[in-house]
C-alpha positions, 0 to 999 in steps of 0.5 A, a space after each residue: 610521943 613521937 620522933 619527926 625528921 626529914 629526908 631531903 633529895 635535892 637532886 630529885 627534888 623531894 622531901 618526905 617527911 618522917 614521923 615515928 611514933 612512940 611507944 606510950 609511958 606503959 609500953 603499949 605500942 601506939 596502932 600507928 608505927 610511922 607516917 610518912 609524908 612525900 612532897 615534891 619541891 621547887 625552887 621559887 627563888 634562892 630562900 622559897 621552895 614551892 610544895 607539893 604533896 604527892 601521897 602519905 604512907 602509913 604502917 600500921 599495927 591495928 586495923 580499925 582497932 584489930 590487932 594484927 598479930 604482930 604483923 604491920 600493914 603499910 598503907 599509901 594513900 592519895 593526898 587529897 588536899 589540892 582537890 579539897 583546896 579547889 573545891 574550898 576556894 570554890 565556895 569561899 571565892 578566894 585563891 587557894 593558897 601555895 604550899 611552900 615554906 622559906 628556909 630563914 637559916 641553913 647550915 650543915 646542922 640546923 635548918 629555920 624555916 617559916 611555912 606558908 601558915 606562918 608556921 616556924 620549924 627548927 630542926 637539927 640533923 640528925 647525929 648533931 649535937 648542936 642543940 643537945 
């Protein structure tokens, strides 16, 4: 089970996107404790933000399956997705597609938004009991 949220600096221009993992129905802790993901966006138009990835942070608490005596290790890694995407549409000899999504509805407590997959994401502010 996991927790999922979003931190959001229109100012700057970057989403990080937040995954907390749970501990399992008998307690035992998961390796990971959190993902973390940072994009970048840009305003396409008025309901279209361009994405694009810069890196994912992970903390973990085992390492290739050792325990870390309770120690957490945050790793941050490259995204390799554009250079995979390049070499994809290489062979397939089709565009790469733009990650972007198209916020659908937006008030101070709930966000809709379709990805660029046709993906559709609700989510709430956290503290709003909206839908609760």
């Amino acid at each position: 089970e996991a927790k999922v949220s979003n931190i959001v600096d229109a100012a700057a221009g970057t989403v990080t996107n937040c995954i907390s993992f749970l501990p399992g129905a008998g307690g035992e802790e998961p390796a990971a404790e959190w993902l973390r993901v940072r994009l970048t966006a840009q305003p396409e138009n008025p309901l279209r933000l361009a994405l694009t990835f810069r890196y994912v942070q992970a903390r973990i608490r085992r390492f290739f399956g050792i325990p870390l005596g309770g120690r957490r290790l945050t790793l941050t890694l490259p995204v390799p997705g554009p250079l995979l995407t390049r070499i994809l549409s290489f062979f397939t000899r089709r565009p790469p597609p733009r990650p972007y999504f198209d916020i659908l509805y937006l008030d101070d407590n709930l966000r809709v938004h379709r990805t660029g997959e046709g993906n559709l994401f609700v989510q709430q502010r956290e503290g709003s009991d909206l839908l609760a």
